[in-house]
N, C-alpha and C positions, 0 to 999 in steps of 0.2 A: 534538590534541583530547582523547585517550585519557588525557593528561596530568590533564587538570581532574580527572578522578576517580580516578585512577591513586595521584596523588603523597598526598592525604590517605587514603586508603585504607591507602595502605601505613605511614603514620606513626601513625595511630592504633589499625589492625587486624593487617593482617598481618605489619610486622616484630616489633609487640612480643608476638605472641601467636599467630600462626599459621607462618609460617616460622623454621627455624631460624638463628641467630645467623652462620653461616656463608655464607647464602645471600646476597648482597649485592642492593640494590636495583637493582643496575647488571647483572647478568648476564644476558644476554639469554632464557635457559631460564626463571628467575624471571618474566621480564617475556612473557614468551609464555603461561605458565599461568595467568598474573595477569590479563591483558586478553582472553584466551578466558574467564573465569570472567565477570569484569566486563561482556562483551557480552552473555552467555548470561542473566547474569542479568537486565540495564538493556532487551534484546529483549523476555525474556519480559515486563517490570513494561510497559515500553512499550506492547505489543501486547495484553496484556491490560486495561489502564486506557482505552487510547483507541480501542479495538476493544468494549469491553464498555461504557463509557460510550456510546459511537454505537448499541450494537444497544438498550441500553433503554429511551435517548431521545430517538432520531432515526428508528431503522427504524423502517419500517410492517408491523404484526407482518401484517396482511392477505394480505402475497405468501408469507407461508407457505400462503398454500390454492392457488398457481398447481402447475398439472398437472408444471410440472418442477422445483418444488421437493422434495428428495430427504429421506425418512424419515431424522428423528434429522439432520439435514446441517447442524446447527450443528458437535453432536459431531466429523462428520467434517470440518468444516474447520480446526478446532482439533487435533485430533490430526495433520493434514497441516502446519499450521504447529509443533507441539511438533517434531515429527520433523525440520523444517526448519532451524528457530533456531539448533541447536548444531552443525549443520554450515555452515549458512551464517558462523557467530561462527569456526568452525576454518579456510573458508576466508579469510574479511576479517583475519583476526589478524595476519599480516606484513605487510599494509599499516597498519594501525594500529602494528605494533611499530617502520615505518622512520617512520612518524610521531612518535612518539616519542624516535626515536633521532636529528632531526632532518634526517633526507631529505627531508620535505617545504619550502614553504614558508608551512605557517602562523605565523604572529608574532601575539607579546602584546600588544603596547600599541599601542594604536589612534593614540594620536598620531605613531608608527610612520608613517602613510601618510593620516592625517587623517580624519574624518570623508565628505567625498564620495569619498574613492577605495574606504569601507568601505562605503558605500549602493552604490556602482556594484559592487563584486564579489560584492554578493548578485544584484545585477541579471543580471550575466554569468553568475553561479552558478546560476540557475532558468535563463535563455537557453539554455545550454548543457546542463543535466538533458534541458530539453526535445526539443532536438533528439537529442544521444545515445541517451535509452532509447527516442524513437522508431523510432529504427530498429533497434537492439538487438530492442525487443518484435518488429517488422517482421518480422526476421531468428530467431524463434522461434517464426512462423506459417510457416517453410519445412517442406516435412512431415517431414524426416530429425530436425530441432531439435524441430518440436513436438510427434513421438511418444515422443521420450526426453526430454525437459526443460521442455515446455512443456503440455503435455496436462492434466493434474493440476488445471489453475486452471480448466482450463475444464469440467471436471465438474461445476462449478455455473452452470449457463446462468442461473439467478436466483439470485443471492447475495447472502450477508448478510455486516457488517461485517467478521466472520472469515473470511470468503474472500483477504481484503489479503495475508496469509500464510501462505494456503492453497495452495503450490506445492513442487515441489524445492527441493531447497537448489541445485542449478547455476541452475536459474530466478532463484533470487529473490537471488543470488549476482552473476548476470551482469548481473540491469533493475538493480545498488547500484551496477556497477564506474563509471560514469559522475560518481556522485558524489565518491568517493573518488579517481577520479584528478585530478579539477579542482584538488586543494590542490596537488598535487605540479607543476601546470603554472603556475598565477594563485594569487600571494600572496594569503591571505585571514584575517583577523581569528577567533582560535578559540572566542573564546565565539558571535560573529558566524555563526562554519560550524556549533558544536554546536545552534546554535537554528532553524539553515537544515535540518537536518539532519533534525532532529525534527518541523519542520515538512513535510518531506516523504513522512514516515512518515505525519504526521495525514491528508497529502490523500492516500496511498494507500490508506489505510480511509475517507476521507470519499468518496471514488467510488464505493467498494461497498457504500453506504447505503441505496441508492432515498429518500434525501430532496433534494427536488428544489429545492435553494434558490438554485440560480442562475436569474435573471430568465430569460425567452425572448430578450428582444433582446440579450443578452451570448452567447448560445448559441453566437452566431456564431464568437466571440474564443475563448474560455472549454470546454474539456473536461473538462466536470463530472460528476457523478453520472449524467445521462442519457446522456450518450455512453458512459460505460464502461456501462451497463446494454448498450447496444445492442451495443458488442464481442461482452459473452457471447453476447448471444444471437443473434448474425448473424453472426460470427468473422469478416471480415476486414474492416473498418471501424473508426477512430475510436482507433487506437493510439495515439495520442499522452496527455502526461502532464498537462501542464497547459493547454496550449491547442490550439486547433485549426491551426496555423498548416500544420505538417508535415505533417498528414493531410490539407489541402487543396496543399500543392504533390505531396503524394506521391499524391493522387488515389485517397485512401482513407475521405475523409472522408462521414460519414450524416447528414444531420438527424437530430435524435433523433426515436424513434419517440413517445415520453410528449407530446410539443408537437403531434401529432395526434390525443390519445388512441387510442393503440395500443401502450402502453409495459406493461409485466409487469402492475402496479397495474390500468393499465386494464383489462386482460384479466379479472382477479379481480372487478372489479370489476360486469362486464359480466357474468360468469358467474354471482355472486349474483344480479344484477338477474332473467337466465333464470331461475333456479330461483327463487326467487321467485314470478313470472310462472306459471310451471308450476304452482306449488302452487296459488294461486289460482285456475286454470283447474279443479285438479281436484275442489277445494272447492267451486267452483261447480257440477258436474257431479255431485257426490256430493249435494248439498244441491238441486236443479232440483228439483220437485214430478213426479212421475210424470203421466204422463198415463191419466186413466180410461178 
């Protein structure tokens, strides 16, 4: 996959103008430095465009007034993910370098394996995400994992888009390894895995939106934004990534709380309503005629 950006990269930027003439395309040290810069940089453009596109016109800026939303706590979920990216990019880099160097089994040309064998390996490819980081994430709620690797994310019981990669680098390192090993097991089509890829990215900041655009009656199927709300703020519920499937055989699964109204939104919501309430009460009482 690493190749798509890799090879014009290096023909137009860095052989002819950044590395020296001696350093060959082929050397592995070259290509280690090359695809750690490449990650750190395509991470952060990633994380910032569709992390910052989601918080200006998707979040509801409202659950910034909820009682565990944290002072300046965009700032700090961003500075957890800066901190995260280039070591998460140092640890993925030798799986992308034996991708490159052809250990794995991604292949080019889709007539390679046809059209339905390339629909069904995205099919297997989300199947398999699902089930693995379910219990990967699972396996992160043990308390020895979640005070040293796992803790971090959940400092935001109500979180905003930038929370997605707001964790350690071993955290947000080990919920990836599921994806990156499927090519090396199931041949998969690499512009096919680069757009699976990415798409993955998109639904792990579109959970941590509080916009709640999955119907209730998919609620069922479907581990959307409401269910990851109720994670944070209930902790061992609703791990799973894209559907509920695992969390209901693994018997962890929550209705969401927002499909009762009692979800974060709600709560803010209810609390203006009170105060509110309150002022008028006391407007009335300031304004009553005295009694002569």
């Amino acid at each position: 996959m690493v190749d798509v950006f890799l090879t014009p990269v290096d023909k137009y930027v860095l052989t002819p103008y950044v590395y020296p003439e001696t350093w060959k395309e082929t050397d592995i040290e070259r290509q280690i430095v090359s695809i750690w810069c490449l990650v750190v940089i395509g991470g952060l453009l990633l994380y910032f465009f569709i992390a910052g596109s989601a918080y200006l016109f998707l979040f509801d800026k409202e659950i910034r007034k909820h009682q565990f939303f944290l002072p300046n706590q965009e700032w700090i979920e961003i500075k957890y993910a800066l901190t995260a990216i280039p070591w998460i990019a140092a640890y993925t880099t030798p799986i992308f370098v034996a991708e490159l160097r052809g250990y794995s089994k991604l292949y080019d040309n889709i007539e390679e394996r046809g059209y339905p064998y390339m629909i069904g390996s995205v099919l297997l490819f989300l199947a398999w995400n699902d089930f693995a980081v379910y219990w990967v994430h699972r396996a992160l709620h043990t308390p020895l994992l979640y005070k040293h690797v796992h803790k971090v994310h959940h400092l935001f019981k109500v979180h905003t888009p930038f929370a997605a990669l707001a964790f350690t680098p071993m955290d947000g390192y080990s919920q990836s390894l599921p994806y990156h090993f499927f090519v090396f097991m199931i041949p998969m089509h690499k512009l096919t895995y680069l757009a699976s890829f990415v798409a993955v990215q998109m639904w792990t900041v579109f959970i941590h939106d509080h916009y709640y655009v999955i119907p209730e009656w998919l609620d069922y199927y479907v581990n959307g934004s409401k269910h990851h709300t109720d994670h944070h703020m209930f902790f061992d519920y609703n791990f799973g990534l894209y559907m509920t499937l695992w969390d209901r055989i693994g018997g962890t699964h929550r209705n969401p709380s927002a499909n009762y109204g009692k979800g974060p939104l709600d709560q803010v919501r209810k609390q203006q309503e009170s105060k509110q309430q309150e002022g008028k009460k006391e407007d009335f009482i300031e304004t009553k005629p005295k009694a002569a």
